[in-house]
N, C-alpha and C positions, 0 to 999 in steps of 0.2 A: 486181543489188542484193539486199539479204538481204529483202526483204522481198515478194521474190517466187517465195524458195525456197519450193516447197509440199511439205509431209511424204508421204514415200513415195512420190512424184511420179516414175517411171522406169517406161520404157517397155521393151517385147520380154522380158518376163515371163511366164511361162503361172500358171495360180492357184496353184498346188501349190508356188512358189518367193514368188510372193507371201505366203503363208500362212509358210512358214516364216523370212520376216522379219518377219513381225509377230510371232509366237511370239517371233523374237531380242527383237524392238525391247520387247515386253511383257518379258521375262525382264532384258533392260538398266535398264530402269523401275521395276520390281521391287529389286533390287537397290541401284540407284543410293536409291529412296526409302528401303531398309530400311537402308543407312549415315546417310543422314541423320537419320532418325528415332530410330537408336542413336549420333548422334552422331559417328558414325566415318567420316570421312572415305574415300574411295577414288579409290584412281588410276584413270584411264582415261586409255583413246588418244583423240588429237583427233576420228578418227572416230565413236568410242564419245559422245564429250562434241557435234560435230555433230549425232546422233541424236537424243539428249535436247534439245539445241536447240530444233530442226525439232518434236518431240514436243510440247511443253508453248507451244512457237508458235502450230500450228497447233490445239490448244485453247484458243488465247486465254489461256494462265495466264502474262499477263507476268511479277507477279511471281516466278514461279517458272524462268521462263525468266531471270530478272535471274539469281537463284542460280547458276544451273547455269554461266551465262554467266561469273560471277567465279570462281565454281572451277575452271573450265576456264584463266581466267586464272594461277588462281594454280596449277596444276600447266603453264602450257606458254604462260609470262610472254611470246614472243616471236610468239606466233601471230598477227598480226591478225584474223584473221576473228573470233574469238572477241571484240575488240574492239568490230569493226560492231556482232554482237549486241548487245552492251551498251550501245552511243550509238544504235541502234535504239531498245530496251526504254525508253530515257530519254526519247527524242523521243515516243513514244508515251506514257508515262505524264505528261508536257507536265514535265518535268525538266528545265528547260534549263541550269544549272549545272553536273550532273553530263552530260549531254549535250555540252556545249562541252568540260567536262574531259576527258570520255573521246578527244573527237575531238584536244584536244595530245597523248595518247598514243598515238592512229593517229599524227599528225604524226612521230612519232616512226621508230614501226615499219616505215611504209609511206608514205612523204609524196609518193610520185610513182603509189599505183597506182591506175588508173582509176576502179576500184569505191568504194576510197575517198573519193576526189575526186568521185564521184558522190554517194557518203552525205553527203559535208563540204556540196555543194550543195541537199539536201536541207533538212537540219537549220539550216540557215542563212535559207533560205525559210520554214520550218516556225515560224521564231523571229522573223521580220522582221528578221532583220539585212543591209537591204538593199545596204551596199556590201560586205559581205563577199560576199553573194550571186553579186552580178554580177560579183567579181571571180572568184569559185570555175568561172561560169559562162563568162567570157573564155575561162578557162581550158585548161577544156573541148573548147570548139569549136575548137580550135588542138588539140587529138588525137583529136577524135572521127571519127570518116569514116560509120559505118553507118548507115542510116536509121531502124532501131530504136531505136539511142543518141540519134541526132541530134534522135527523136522526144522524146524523156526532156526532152531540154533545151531542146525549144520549150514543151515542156508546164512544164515550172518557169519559162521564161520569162512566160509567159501567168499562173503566179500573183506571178510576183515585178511584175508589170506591171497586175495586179490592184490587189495591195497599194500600187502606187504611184499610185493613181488614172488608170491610163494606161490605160483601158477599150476603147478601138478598136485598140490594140497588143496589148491582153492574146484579146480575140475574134480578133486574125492569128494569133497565137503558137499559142492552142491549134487554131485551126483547120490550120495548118501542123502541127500536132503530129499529128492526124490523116490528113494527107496521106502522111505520110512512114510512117505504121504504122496503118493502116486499124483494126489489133485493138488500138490503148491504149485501152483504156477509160476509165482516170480522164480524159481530157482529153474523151472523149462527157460522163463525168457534169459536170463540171466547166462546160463549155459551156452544158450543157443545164439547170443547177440553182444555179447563182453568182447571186442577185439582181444584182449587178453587171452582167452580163451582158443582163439582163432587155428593154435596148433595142435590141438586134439579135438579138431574137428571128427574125422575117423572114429574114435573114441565116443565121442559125443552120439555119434550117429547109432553106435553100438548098444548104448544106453537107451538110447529110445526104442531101437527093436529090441531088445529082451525086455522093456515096457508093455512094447503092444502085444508080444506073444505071450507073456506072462500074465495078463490081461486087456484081452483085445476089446472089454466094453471103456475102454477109458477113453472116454472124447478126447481128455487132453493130450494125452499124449502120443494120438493119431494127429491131433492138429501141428502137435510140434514138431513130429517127424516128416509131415508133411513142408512145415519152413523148413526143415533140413535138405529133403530132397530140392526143394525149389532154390536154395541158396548154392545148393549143388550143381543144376542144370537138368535135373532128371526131372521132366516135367511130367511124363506122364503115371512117375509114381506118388507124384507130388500131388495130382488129381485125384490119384485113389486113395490116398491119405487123407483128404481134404475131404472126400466124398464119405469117407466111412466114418469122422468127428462130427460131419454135417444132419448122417443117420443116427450118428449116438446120441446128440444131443441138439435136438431143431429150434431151443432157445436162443443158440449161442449168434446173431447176428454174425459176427466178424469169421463166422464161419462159412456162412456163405457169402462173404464177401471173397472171402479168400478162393473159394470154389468158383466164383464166377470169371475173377480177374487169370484164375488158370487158365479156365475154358476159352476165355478170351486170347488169350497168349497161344493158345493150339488153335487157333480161329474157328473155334469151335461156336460159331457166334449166337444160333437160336437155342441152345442148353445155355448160354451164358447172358441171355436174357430174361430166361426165365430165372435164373439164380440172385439175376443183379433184382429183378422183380418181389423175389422171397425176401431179399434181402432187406426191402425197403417195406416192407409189410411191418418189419418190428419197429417195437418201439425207441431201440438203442438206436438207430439205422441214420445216420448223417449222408446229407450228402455232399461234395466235392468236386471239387475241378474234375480230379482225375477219374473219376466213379461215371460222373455225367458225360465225357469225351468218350471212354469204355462204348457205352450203352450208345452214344451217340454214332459210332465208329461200326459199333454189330451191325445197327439200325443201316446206315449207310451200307455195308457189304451184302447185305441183302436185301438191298435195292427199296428199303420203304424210305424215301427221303424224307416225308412229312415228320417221319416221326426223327430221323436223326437230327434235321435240323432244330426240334421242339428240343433234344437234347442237349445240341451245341449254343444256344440260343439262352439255357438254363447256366451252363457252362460261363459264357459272358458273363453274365448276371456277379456267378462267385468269384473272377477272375478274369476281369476284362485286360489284362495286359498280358495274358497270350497268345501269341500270334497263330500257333498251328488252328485254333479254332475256327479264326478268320479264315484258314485257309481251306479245313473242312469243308464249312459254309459255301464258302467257295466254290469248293467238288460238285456238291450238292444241286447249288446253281447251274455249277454246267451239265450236270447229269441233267435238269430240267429244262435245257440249252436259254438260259435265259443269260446271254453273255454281260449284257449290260452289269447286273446285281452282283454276278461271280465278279468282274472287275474291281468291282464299290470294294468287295472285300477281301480280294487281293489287295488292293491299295493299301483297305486297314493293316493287314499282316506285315507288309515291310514297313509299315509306318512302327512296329513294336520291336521292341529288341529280341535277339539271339533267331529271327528269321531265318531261313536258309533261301538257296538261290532258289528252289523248286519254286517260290512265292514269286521271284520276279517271272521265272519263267509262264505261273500261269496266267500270272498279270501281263505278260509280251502276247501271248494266244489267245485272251480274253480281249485287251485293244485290238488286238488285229482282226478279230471276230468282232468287231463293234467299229470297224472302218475310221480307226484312232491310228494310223501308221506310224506319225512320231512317237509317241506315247508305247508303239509296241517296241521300233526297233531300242529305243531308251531301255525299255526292261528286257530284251533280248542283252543287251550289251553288258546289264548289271549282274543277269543274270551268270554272265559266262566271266563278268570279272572275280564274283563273289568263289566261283566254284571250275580254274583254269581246266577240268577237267571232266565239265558236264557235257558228255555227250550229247543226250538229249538236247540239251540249250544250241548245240552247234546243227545240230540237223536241225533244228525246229526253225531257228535262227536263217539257215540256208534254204529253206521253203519258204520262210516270209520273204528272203531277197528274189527268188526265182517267181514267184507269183506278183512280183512287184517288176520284173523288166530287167531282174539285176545277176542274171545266171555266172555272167564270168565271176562276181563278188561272191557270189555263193561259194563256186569250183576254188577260186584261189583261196576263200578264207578253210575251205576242209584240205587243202592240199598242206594249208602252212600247219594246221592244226595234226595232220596226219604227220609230219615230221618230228611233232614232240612226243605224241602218247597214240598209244593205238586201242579198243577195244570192240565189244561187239556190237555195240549200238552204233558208235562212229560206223566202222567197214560195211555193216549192213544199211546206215545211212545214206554211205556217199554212194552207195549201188543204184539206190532208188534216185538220191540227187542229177545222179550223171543218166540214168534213163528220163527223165524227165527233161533233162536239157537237152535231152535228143542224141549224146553222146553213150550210142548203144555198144560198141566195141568195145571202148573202155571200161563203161558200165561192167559187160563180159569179164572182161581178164579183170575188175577189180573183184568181183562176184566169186569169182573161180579161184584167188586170194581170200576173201572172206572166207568161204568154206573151207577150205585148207586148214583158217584157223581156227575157225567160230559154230563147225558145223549144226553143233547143237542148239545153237542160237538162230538157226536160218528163220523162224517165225517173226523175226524182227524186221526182216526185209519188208515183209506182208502188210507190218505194221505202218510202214513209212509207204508202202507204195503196194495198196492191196490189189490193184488189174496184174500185177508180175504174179500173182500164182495163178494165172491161165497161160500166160507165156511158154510158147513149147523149148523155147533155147534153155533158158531160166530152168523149166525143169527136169530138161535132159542137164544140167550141168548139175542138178541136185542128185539125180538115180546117181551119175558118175560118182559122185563122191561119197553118195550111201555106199 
C-alpha cells in the first residue's frame, strides 16, 4: 500500500551510491521547487514524479505531496498509482469528498488491482462507511492468499468491528491480525491503546506472551508487552521487556526511549542517562519538554548541577510556560546556595499557571535567605493558602516567625493548625518549634505524642532541629518507644 512506501528505503547499496542518490533526489527537488516557484511548470517521468512523492511524504508536507501528486496526474492522466497518492493525501488530511472522488477515478483506471482494492478498503474504514467497507473487505478475502495481506484485513476487520460496537470480534480480528504477521504493528498499537478495547485487557496481555514465548526474537512484540506491563504498574517487567526489544533491535529509537523513561521512573538515574544518551545518537531521536526535564532531573539527583540545569535550560527553550522547570532551576540554585537566582526563579514559577504551593514555599525560604522578609512571609502565607494542609509550609513558616522575634505567633498559629489536621511533619515540627522557644517540657510530652504516632518518621525531628539528636532526654524517649 502507498503508505508504507518509505523514502529511499532499498537495500544492497554501499554509502557512496547512496550519497549519490540523494545528491540526484536533492537536485530533482531543487528544480522541481525552482519551476514552481517560477511558475513554470515541468515535465517529468513517472519515476522522477514517484521520487518527489516519496520526498515530501516522508517529511510529512501533505500538502505538498497533494501538489506533486496532481501534476503528476495531469502530465500522465492514466497512471494509477499517482492516483493512490492523492486519495491517500485526502484520507489523511480527513477529505473525505475529495478522497471518495478520487477513489471513482481509480475505479476507473484500475478497478480490479489489489493495491487499489486495498486503499478502496481503507478509506472506506477510515470514513465509517461501513457497508461499503465490508463489501470492499468480501472482497478481498476471495483473492487474497498471504498472511501478510491476510493480516491487513483482519487488522481492518478489527476496526470496521470496533466501529460497529462488535468489541470481542473486533479483540479476535486484531489479535488474528497479529498471528498471521507477528511484525504489524498498528494492530499491537491498536490492541493495546483503543479504549474500546480496555476490557480484555487480561486477554490482551495473553496475546503478547504467547508472542514472545512463541518467538522471543520479535522486538516488537517485547516492546508492546512491555506498554502492557507499564499500563499495568508492573514496572520492573516493563523494564525487562523494554530492555530485551532494545537488544532485538538497536535501530528502533522509541526504544530506548521507552527504556530510559522506565529507568527513570525506578530512579534508576545513571542507566537512564546513558539510554536517554543512546537514544539521542539516532537519527529519529526528537527532543522534548518532557525528554529534557527526565535527563535534567537524573542530572540533578545526582548531584551534577552544571549539567541539569544545561538540561532544564534546553527545556525552556521547547516550553517556556512551565513552571515545574522554573522550579528545578531553582533546586539547582539552592544546591549551589546562590539564594538570590533560586528566588528570580521561583518568582518565574508562580508567575506560570497550574504551580503548586511547593513554589511559593521555596520562594518564602529563598527571600528570607536573601534578607527580603516581606516578600518571604507573603510567600509563606500563599503558600499555606494554596495548600490548607502543607505542613512543611507551617513549620517552615513557624521558623521564619521565631528567627524574626515572633515565637508566641509561631506557637499559636501550629496550635490552631494542630486542631484541624495532624501529621508527621507537623508533630515532628512543632517538637523542634517549641524546643527552640525554650519550651522544653512541652516540647517533651509533644515528642512522646509524636512517637506514639509517627514513630517511623522520627528522622524528621532531625530535619527541623538537627542539635536534638545528641539530646540524651530526646533519645532516651526514642529507645522508650523503640
Amino acid at each position: 500500500m502507498v503508505q508504507a512506501i518509505k523514502p529511499g528505503a532499498m537495500t544492497g547499496m554501499n554509502r557512496k551510491s547512496n550519497d549519490q542518490r540523494e545528491k540526484a533526489l536533492m537536485a530533482l527537488v531543487a528544480r522541481y521547487e525552482r519551476g514552481a516557484l517560477n511558475g513554470e511548470g515541468i515535465f517529468l517521468s513517472e519515476e522522477e514524479f514517484e521520487e518527489l512523492l516519496m520526498h515530501y511524504f516522508g517529511k510529512h508536507d501533505y500538502d505538498q505531496t497533494l501538489e506533486v501528486a496532481d501534476q503528476a496526474i495531469t502530465q500522465h492522466n492514466y497512471t494509477p498509482d499517482f492516483y493512490k497518492w492523492k486519495a491517500l493525501i485526502h484520507k489523511i488530511n480527513l477529505e473525505e469528498d475529495d478522497a471518495m472522488s478520487t477513489l471513482e477515478q481509480l475505479n476507473i483506471y484500475a478497478p480490479n488491482d489489489e493495491e487499489v482494492m486495498m486503499l478502496r478498503l481503507e478509506i472506506f474504514v477510515h470514513f465509517e462507511h461501513h457497508e461499503e467497507a465490508r463489501a470492499a473487505l468480501d472482497q478481498l478475502y476471495n483473492v487474497v492468499d498471504e498472511d501478510e495481506k491476510l493480516s491487513l484485513l483482519a487488522f481492518f476487520d478489527g476496526l470496521l468491528c470496533m466501529q460497529e460496537n462488535r468489541f470481542r470480534e473486533s479483540f479476535e480480528a486484531l489479535s488474528e491480525a497479529i498471528r498471521l504477521d507477528p511484525y504489524q504493528e498498528p494492530a499491537y498499537d491498536e490492541l493495546l491503546n483503543a479504549p474500546e478495547l480496555s476490557a480484555f485487557r487480561k486477554e490482551i496481555g495473553e496475546v503478547l506472551q504467547r508472542q514472545t514465548e512463541s518467538d522471543p526474537f520479535n522486538d516488537l512484540s517485547w516492546f508492546y508487552f512491555g506498554l502492557w506491563h507499564d499500563d499495568g504498574g508492573d514496572d520492573l517487567a516493563a523494564l525487562d521487556a523494554f530492555a530485551n526489544a532494545r537488544s532485538l533491535n538497536e535501530s528502533r529509537s522509541s526504544y530506548d526511549l521507552e527504556y530510559a523513561d522506565k529507568l527513570f521512573d525506578l530512579e534508576m538515574y545513571e542507566p537512564a542517562l546513558q539510554a536517554y544518551n543512546a537514544y539521542f545518537e539516532s537519527d529519529e531521536a526528537e527532543e522534548s519538554y518532557e525528554t529534557c526535564m527526565r535527563i535534567g532531573r537524573s542530572y540533578q539527583m545526582l548531584d551534577q548541577i552544571a549539567e541539569a540545569k544545561r538540561a532544564y535550560f534546553r527545556a525552556v527553550e521547547l516550553d517556556p510556560q512551565m513552571y515545574d522547570i522554573f522550579q528545578y532551576i531553582a533546586e539547582c540554585c539552592v544546591a549551589e546556595e546562590k539564594w538570590g537566582v533560586a528566588a528570580y526563579n521561583y518568582g518565574r514559577a508562580v508567575e506560570l499557571p497550574n504551580h503548586t504551593a511547593d513554589c511559593w514555599l521555596g520562594l518564602a525560604l529563598c527571600s528570607s535567605a536573601t534578607n527580603a522578609p516581606l516578600e518571604a512571609e507573603q510567600a509563606f502565607l500563599k503558600a499555606i493558602e494554596m495548600d490548607e494542609q502543607f505542613s512543611d509550609a507551617y513549620v517552615s513558616y513557624a521558623l521564619f516567625l521565631v528567627e524574626h522575634g515572633r515565637e508566641m505567633d509561631a506557637i499559636q498559629m501550629l496550635e490552631d493548625v494542630g486542631d484541624s489536621f495532624d501529621d508527621a511533619a507537623l508533630a515532628f515540627g512543632t517538637v523542634a518549634i517549641l524546643m527552640l522557644c525554650g519550651r522544653r517540657q512541652q516540647a517533651l510530652a509533644a515528642l512522646h505524642d509524636a512517637l506514639s504516632a509517627y514513630y517511623e518518621d522520627y528522622d524528621l525531628l532531625f530535619n527541623w532541629h538537627p542539635e536534638l539528636a545528641n539530646d540524651e532526654e530526646v533519645q532516651a524517649l526514642l529507645q522508650l518507644h523503640k
